[in-house]
Structures are given as C-alpha cells and as structure tokens.
C-alpha positions as CSV (number, residue, x, y, z in Angstrom):
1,X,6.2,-131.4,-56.7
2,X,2.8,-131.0,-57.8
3,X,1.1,-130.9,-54.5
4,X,4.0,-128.2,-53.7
5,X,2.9,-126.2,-56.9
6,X,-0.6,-126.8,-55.9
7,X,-0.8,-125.3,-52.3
8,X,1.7,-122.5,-53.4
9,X,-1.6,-122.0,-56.0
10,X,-4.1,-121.7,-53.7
11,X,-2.4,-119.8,-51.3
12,X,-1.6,-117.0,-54.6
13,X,-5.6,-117.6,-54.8
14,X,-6.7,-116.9,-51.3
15,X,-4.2,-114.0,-51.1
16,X,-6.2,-112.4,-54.6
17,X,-9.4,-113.1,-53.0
18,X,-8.2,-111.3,-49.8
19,X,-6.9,-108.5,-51.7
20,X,-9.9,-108.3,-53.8
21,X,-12.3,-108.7,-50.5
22,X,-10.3,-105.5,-49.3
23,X,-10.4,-103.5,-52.1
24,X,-14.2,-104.3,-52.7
25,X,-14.6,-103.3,-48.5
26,X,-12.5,-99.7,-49.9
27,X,-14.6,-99.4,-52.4
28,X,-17.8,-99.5,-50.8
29,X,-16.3,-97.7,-48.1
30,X,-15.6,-94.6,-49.9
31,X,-18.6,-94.5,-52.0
32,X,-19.8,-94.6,-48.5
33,X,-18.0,-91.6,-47.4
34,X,-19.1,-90.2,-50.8
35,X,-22.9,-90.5,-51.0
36,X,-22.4,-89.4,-47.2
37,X,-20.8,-86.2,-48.1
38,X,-23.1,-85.5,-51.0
39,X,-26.0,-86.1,-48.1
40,X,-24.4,-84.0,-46.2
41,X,-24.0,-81.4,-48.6
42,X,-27.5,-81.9,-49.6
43,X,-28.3,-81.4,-46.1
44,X,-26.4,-77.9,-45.8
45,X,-28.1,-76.6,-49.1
46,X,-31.7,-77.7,-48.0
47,X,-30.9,-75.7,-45.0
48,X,-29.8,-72.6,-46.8
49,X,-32.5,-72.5,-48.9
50,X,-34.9,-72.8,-45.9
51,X,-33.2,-70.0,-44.4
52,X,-33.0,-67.9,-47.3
53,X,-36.9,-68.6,-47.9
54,X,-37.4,-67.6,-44.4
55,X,-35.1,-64.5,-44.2
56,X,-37.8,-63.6,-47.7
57,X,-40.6,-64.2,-45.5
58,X,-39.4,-62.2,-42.9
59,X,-38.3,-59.1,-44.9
60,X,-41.8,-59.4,-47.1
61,X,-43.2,-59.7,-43.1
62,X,-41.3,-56.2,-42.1
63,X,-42.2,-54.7,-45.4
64,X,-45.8,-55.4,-44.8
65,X,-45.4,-54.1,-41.1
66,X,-43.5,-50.9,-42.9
67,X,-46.4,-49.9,-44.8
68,X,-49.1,-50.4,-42.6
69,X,-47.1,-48.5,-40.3
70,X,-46.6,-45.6,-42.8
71,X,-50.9,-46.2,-44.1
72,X,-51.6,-45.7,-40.3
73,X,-49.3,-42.6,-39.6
74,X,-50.8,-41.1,-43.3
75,X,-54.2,-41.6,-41.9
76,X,-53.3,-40.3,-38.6
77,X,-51.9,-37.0,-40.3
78,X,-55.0,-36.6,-42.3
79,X,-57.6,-37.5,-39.5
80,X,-55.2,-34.9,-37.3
81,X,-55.3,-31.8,-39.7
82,X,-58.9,-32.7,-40.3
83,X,-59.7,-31.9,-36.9
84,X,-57.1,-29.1,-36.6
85,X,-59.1,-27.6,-39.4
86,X,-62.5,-27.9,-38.1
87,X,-61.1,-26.7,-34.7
88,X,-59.8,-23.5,-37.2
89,X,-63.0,-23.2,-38.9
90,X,-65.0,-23.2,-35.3
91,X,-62.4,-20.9,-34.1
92,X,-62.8,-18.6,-36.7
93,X,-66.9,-18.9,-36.5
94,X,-66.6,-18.1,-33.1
95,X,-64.6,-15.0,-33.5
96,X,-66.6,-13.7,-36.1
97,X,-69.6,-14.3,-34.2
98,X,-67.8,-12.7,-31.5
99,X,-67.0,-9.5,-33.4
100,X,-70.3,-9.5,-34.9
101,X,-71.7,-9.0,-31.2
102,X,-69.4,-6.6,-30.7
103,X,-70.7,-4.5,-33.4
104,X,-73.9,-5.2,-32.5
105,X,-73.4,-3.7,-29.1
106,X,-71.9,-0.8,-30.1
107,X,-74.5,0.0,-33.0
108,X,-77.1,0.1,-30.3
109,X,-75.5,0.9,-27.2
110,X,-76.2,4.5,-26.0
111,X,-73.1,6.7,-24.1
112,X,-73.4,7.4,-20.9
113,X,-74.5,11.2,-19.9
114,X,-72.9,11.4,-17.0
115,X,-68.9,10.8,-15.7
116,X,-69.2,7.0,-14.1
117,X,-67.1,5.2,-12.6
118,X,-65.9,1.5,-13.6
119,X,-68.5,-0.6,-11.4
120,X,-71.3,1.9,-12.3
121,X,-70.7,1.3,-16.1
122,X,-71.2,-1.8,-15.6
123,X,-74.3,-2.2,-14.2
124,X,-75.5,-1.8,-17.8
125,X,-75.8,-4.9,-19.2
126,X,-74.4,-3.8,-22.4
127,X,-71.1,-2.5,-21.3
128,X,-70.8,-5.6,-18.9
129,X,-71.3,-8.1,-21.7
130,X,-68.7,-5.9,-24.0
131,X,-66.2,-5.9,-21.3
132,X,-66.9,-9.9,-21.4
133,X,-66.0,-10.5,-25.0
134,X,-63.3,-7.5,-25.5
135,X,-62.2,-6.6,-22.1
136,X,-59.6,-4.0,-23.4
137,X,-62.1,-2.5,-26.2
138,X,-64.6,-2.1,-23.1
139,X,-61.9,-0.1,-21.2
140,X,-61.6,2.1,-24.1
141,X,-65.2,2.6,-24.6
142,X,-65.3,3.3,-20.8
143,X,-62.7,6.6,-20.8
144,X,-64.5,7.8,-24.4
145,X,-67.8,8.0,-22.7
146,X,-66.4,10.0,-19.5
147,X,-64.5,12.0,-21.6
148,X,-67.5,12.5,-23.9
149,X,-69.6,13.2,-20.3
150,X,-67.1,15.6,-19.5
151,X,-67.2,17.7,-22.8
152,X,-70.4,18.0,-22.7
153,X,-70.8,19.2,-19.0
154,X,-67.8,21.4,-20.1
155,X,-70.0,22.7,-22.9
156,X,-73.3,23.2,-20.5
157,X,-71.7,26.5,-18.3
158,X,-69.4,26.5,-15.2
159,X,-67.0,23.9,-14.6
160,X,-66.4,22.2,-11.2
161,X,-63.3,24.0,-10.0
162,X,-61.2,21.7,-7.5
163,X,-58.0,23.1,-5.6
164,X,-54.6,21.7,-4.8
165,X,-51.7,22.7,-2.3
166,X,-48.5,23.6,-4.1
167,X,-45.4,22.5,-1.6
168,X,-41.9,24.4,-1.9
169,X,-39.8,21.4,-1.5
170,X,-36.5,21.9,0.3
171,X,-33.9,22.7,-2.2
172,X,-31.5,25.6,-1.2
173,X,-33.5,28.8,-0.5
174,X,-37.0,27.1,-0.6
175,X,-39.4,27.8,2.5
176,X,-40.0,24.1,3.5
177,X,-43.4,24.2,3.7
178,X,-45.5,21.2,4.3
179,X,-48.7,19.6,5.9
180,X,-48.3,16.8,8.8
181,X,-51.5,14.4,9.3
182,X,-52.2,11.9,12.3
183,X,-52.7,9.2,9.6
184,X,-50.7,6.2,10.7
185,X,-50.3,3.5,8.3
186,X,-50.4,1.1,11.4
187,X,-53.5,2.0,12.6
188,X,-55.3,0.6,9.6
189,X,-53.1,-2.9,9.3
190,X,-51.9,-1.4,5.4
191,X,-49.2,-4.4,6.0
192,X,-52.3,-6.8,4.8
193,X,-52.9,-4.9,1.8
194,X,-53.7,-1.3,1.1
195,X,-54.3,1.2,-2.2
196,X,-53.5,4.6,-1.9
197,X,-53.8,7.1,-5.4
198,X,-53.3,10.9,-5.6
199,X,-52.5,13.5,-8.0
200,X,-49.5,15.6,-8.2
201,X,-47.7,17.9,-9.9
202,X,-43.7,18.5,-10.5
203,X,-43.0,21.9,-9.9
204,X,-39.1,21.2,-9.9
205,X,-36.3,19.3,-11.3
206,X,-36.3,15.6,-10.6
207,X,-32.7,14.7,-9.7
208,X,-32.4,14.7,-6.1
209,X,-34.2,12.3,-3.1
210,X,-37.8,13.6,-2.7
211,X,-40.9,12.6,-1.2
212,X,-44.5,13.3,-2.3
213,X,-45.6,12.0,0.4
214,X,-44.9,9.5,3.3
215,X,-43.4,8.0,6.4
216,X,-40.5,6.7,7.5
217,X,-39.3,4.6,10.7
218,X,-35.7,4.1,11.4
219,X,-35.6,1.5,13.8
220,X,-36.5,-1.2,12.7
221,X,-37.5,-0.2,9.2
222,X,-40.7,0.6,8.1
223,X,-41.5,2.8,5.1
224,X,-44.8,4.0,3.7
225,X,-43.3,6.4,1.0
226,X,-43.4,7.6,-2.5
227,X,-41.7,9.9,-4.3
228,X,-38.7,10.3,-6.5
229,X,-35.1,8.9,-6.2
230,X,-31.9,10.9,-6.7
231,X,-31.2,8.9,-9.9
232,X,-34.7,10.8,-11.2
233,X,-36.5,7.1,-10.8
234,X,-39.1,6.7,-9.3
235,X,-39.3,5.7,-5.4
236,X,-41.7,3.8,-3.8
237,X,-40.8,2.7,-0.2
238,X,-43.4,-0.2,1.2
239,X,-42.2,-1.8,4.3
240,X,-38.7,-2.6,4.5
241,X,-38.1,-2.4,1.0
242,X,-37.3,0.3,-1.2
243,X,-37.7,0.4,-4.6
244,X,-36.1,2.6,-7.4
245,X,-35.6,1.2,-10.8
246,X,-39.2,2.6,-12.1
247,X,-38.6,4.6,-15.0
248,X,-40.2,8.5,-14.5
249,X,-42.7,9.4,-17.2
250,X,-43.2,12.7,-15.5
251,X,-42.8,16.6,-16.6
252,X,-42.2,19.3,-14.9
253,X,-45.7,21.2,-14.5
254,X,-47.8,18.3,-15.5
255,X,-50.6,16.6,-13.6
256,X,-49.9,12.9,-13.0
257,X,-52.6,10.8,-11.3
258,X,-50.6,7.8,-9.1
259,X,-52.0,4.3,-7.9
260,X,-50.1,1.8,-6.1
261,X,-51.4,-1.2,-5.0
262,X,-49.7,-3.7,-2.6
263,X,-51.3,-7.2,-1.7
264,X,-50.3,-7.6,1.8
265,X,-47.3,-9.3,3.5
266,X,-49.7,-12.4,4.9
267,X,-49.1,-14.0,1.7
268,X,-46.7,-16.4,0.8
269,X,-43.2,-15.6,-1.3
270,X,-44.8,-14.7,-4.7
271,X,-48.1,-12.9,-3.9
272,X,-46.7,-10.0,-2.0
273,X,-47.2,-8.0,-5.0
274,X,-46.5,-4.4,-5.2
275,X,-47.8,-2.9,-8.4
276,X,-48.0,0.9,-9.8
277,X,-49.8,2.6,-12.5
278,X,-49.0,6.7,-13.3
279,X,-51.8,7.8,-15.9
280,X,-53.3,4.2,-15.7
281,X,-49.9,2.6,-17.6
282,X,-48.2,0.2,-15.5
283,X,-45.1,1.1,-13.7
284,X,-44.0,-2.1,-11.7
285,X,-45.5,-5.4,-12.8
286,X,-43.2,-7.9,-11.5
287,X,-42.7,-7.0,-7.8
288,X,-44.1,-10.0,-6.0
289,X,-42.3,-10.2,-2.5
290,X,-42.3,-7.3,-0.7
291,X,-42.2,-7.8,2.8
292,X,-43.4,-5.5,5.5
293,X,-42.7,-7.5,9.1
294,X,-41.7,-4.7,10.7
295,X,-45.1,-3.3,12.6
296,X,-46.7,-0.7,15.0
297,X,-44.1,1.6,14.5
298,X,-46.2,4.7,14.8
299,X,-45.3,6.7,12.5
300,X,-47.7,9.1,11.0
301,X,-47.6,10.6,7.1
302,X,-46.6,14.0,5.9
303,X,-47.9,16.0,2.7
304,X,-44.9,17.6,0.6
305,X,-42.2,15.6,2.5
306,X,-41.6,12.4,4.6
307,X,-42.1,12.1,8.1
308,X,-39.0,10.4,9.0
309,X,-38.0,9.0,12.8
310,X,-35.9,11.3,14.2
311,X,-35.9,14.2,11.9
312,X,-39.3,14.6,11.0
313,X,-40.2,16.2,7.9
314,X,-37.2,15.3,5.4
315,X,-37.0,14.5,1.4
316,X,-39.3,18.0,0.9
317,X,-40.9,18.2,-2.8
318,X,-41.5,20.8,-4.8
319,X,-45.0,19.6,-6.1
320,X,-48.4,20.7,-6.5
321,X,-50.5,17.8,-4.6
322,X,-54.6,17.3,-4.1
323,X,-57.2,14.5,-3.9
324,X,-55.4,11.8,-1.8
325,X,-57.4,8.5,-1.2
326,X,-56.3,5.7,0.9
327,X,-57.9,2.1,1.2
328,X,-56.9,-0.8,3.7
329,X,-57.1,-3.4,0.7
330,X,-55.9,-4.3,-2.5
331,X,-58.3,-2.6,-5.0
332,X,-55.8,-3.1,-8.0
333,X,-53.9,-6.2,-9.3
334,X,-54.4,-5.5,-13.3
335,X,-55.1,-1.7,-14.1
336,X,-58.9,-1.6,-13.6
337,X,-59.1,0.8,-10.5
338,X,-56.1,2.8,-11.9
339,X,-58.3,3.2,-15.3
340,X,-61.0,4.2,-12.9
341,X,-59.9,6.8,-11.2
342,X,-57.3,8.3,-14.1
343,X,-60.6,8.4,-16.5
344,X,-62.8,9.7,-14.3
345,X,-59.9,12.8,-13.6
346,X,-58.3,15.0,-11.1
347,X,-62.1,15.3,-9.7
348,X,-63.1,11.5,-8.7
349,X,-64.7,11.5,-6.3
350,X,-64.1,8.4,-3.4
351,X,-66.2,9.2,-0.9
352,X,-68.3,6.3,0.6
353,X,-65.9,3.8,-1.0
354,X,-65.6,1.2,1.1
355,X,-62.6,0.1,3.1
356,X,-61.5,4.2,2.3
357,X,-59.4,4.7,5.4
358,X,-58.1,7.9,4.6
359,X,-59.2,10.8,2.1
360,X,-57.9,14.5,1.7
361,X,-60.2,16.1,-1.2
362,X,-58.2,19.4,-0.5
363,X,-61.8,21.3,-1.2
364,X,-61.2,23.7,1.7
365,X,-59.4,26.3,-0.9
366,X,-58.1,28.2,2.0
367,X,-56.8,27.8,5.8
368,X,-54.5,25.8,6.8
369,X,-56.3,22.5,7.4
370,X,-57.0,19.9,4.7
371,X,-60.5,17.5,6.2
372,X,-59.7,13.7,6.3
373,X,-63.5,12.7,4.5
374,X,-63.4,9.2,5.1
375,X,-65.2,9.0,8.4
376,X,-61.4,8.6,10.4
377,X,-60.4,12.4,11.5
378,X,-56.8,12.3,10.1
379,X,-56.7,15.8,9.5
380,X,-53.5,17.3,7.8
381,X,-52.6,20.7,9.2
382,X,-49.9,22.7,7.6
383,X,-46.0,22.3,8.8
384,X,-45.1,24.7,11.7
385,X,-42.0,26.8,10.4
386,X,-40.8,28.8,13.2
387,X,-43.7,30.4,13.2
388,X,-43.6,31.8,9.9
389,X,-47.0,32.0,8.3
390,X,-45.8,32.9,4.8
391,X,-44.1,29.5,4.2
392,X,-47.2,27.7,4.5
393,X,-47.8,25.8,1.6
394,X,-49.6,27.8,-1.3
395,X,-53.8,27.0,-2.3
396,X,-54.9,26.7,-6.1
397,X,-56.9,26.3,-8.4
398,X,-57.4,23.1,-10.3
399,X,-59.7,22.8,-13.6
400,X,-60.2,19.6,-15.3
C-alpha cells in the first residue's frame, strides 16, 4: 500500500514538474514574442525618425536650392536692367550727339543758289552726311533749297516758260485729238525694269476709262499704260496685269507730276515690284509680282490716248500733258527719284540721264511734232483725224 501511494506520488510530482517545465517554456516564450515585438516596434520608430530627419534634410535641401534660385534670378534682373540702362543712356548719348550734328550742319551749311537735283546735292559733303543721320530731314532740306533757288530766280526777271499739249479726250462731241510716237516699249527690254514720269493735267471729269498715255496688245496681252479707270481710280497697266485700286488724289485743272517704277519680271515672285508716286507720295507700295512674259509685241505708245491692237488710238483723255521721260531701269524703289524730279518741278530737266530711252520735253511750242531728246528718234507726231487740222491737239504755255 505504501509503495502504491508512493509511485502514485511521484508520478503527481513528475506531472507538476512537467506542467511547470511547460509553463516556464510559455513563459519565456512569450516574453520572447514580447521583447520581439517591442524590437520590432523599436525598429519601425528608428526608421521613422530616420525618414522624418531625412524628409527635414531634404526640404531644408530644396529651400536652400529655392533661394539661391530666387538670389540668382534677383541678380540676373538687376545685372539685366543694369545693362538695359546703360544701353538707354548710350542710346540716348548717341541721339543727342546725333541731333547735336544735325544742328551743327544746318547752322553752318549754306543753301544752294541754284535748282539741283538729288545726286548733285549730294556731292556736298554736308547735305550727304545730313541725309546719313536724318534721311527724311535731308529730303526736306533738299525741296526748301530748290524752292528757295526758284524764288529767287523768280525774283531776278523772266521766268523759263515751258509748254504743254492739251488733248480733247474722246467724250461725246470732243475732237479726238492725239499724238502717236514710234516708241515701242519692246525695243528697249522695259520687261527688265523701266521708269517712266510725266506731268499732266485733268482737264475733265474722271469717271470713265482713260489713258494718259500708253499701249496696248491684245493678243497675248501686253500693256504699257497709265491712266484712269472707270471707277475714277487710278490705272496703271504693266504687262499682263492691270491694276486699279490706287486711290486718285487728282483735280480737275491741276498739275500732277507721275513716277512709276517697275523692277523687271527676271526677278523672282516677290521682287517684281511695281511702285507709284503722284506729287512724290506713294501710290502703290505693296505690288511685288507683276509679271510681263508676254514679249515683242510691237506695239508703239500714243500721247492723249492708248494705242490699242486693233483699234488704235482708244481710252482718249482730256488732259494737258508735257515733259515725258522714259528710262530702261528701275530708278525708284523708295521715293528718292520721285522727290527728285517733283522738287525740282514741271521744268526738270533729264537730258543726258543715263539709261533715258525715251524723252519728249514738248519745247517745240508749235507744229505738230514733239522731238524724242534722248538720242533714240521716237518722234510723236500729232493723230491724223480725217484730215482735219483743227482737231490737233492744242500748244501752251506752262509757268512754274
């Protein structure tokens, strides 16, 4: 009985021990799992802090970047406007000096005597260096001292007296009259650039088709005209093209000096230009492809009217009409011939010009043959009306 008791003791023993073993090995196990997880969470909140430290650094890194950025663009401002304002200050130096010359030049500069024309003006040094610092004050100066030169020639005795043929036009009871030439504009290549100014003088209403003077060939087409259009624009007719938006500034029993200027049809799309001046203001400034391809049509001009294939003279114009010059170049691309000639007046004088193809001066003052002066023979010779001698056109007087 007592070993019975004593074995059933032990084995209550052993089974405490084992019970305590396992609850010992639980113990230690989850203080285990415990300082694990506070590791763990040590762990996490180490690496939060490092990345809160580093996402510092980098924002203190951008700031830093930030206002360099801004210091640099603040000095780049200032270094800018300092050099915008010493360009201003050298800009304004150098006008100032300029305008100083400029007074300079005309304080001592002494007017011409005599009516010049542009290229003869300036030879003097002083009216070339002008036109070099103030072209457009130079131009002025220029027409003061030919109108100054005139006065005063005007003021010495007898004035030069040049004449001009007054044409009927053909309106409804007018005679017709007008002057054929043997000028053909094909003779002199005018396709590759010509110039051609003249005076004239309304005489009539300007509200139907008329031509001052001009050719025209059918077949192909080939014009060499100017005049006025039915809508009372102004008509200009180079080559195949015909143009007649150009506003009219003209009056009925005015003189009006012409220039129209065409560079030639050898150049490419863009520097056919065809330009106009009437009293040395521009007309037509942004024609830049005219074409003129159709050639050696043989058509010859008229005065008072267009020579026009098949039909002859055509489009009369009442007009009063003198000192016709023609040149086989462009002369004019920005208003310095036009200024020329209107400045020097109804009396400038072309001859010897070079490239001057044609030039009708109408100095004869009587007969009915107006001298082609340019070395070429193109005579004009008044219209034949049916014989009818009192429908010639009419000889005046013209006084500048």
């Amino acid at each position: 009985m007592s070993k019975y008791i004593i074995r059933k003791q032990r084995r209550l023993q052993e089974k405490w021990q084992r019970e305590a073993d396992e609850e010992a090995k639980r113990k230690a196990e989850r203080e285990a799992e415990l300082a694990a997880e506070a590791l763990k969470r040590k762990e996490a909140a180490e690496h939060k802090k490092l990345l809160l430290e580093q996402q510092e650094a980098d924002r203190l890194h951008q700031k830093r970047l930030q206002e360099k950025k801004e210091l640099d663009a603040e000095r780049m401002s200032k270094q800018v406007d300092t050099l915008i304002s010493m360009l201003e200050a050298d800009r304004h130096q150098r006008e100032n000096v300029r305008l100083q010359e400029i007074q300079i030049i005309i304080q001592n500069r002494e007017p011409t005597l005599h009516v010049l024309d542009w290229h003869t003006w300036l030879s003097n040094p002083e009216n070339q260096r002008l036109a070099e610092l103030d072209f457009e004050y130079a131009v002025q100066m220029f027409k003061r001292d030919n109108l100054m030169a005139r006065r005063r020639k005007g003021r010495g005795g007898k004035k030069y007296v040049s004449h001009a043929l007054s044409f009927s036009g053909d309106r409804a009871g007018a005679t017709e009259s007008y002057a054929t030439t043997t000028f053909n504009p094909d003779t002199y290549s005018l396709w590759n650039g010509f110039t051609i100014s003249f005076w004239v003088r309304p005489d009539e209403a300007m509200n139907q088709t008329s031509t001052i003077l001009g050719s025209k060939a059918n077949s192909p087409t080939a014009r060499f005209h100017f005049g006025i259009h039915s809508n009372g624009n102004i008509n200009v007719g180079v080559g195949s093209n015909n143009v007649t938006g150009v506003n009219n500034p003209m009056e009925v029993g005015r003189w009006y000096n012409w220039v129209i200027s065409y560079a030639g049809t050898q150049h490419s799309s863009g520097d056919r230009k065809l330009r106009m001046w009437i009293n040395s203001d521009p007309r037509m400034t942004n024609n830049n492809n005219t074409s003129w391809n159709n050639q050696d049509e043989g058509m010859t001009i008229n005065f008072g009217g267009r020579n026009t294939e098949g039909s002859g003279y055509t489009n009369g114009f009442a007009c009063a009409l003198t000192n016709i010059a023609i040149y086989n170049v462009n002369k004019d691309s920005d208003g310095t011939f036009a200024s020329e000639v209107y400045s020097n007046g109804i009396n400038h004088d072309y001859t010897g010009d070079d490239d001057l193809v044609g030039y009708w001066r109408f100095s004869e003052a009587n007969g009915t043959t107006i001298a082609d002066t340019s070395g070429n023979g193109n005579n004009a010779t008044f219209g034949a009306i049916s014989g009818d001698t009192t429908a010639h056109p009419i000889w005046e007087a013209v006084e500048p």
